[in-house]
Steps between C-alpha positions, in 0.01 A plus 500: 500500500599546849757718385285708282272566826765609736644745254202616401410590878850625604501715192186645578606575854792669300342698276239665735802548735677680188204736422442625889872598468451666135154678568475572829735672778505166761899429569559139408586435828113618592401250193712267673304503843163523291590195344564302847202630699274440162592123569461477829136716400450226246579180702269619780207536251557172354596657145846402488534110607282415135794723307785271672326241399448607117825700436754263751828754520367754303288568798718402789855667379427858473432732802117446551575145524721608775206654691298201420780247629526764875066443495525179445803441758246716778216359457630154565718590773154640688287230465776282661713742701234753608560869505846460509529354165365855348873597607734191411274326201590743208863478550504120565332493155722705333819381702637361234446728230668779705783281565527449128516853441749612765745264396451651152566830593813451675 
């Protein structure tokens, strides 16, 4: 069932993706940036930490999980770093996903 949830969730993320780039004039890579600052939106609300926990990967994987992972990776590196941590906590976070993805690409 676990399975079910996170494609459920990831194709919904999908889908409303697909229709801003069918019916409306946003560039993808606009949808894109939407899609990471709507997670970050969500996390800080509170909205987003009950999806991760019902949808796993399907929640986590796609971009607004990336925004999510950069909150979560700031707000913990404030409360133990201080101010600083606004600045190094996202990409601590997300260290090794962007390692993952550079290696990737080359």
């Amino acid at each position: 069932m676990d399975y079910v949830k996170a494609f459920l969730v990831g194709g919904l993320f999908c889908l409303m993706g697909q229709i801003l780039i069918d019916k409306t004039k946003i560039t993808p890579a606009r949808i894109l940036t939407l899609y990471v600052v709507l997670g970050v939106a969500l996390g800080a609300i509170g909205l987003y930490k009950p999806l991760v926990d019902f949808a796993g990967a399907g929640a986590t994987t796609p971009l607004i999980g990336f925004g999510y992972l950069i909150y979560t990776g700031v707000k913990e590196a404030v409360q133990t770093e201080g101010l600083l941590g606004a600045l190094t906590g996202g990409l601590r976070a997300a260290a090794g996903g962007i390692a993952a993805a550079l290696v990737a690409g080359l």
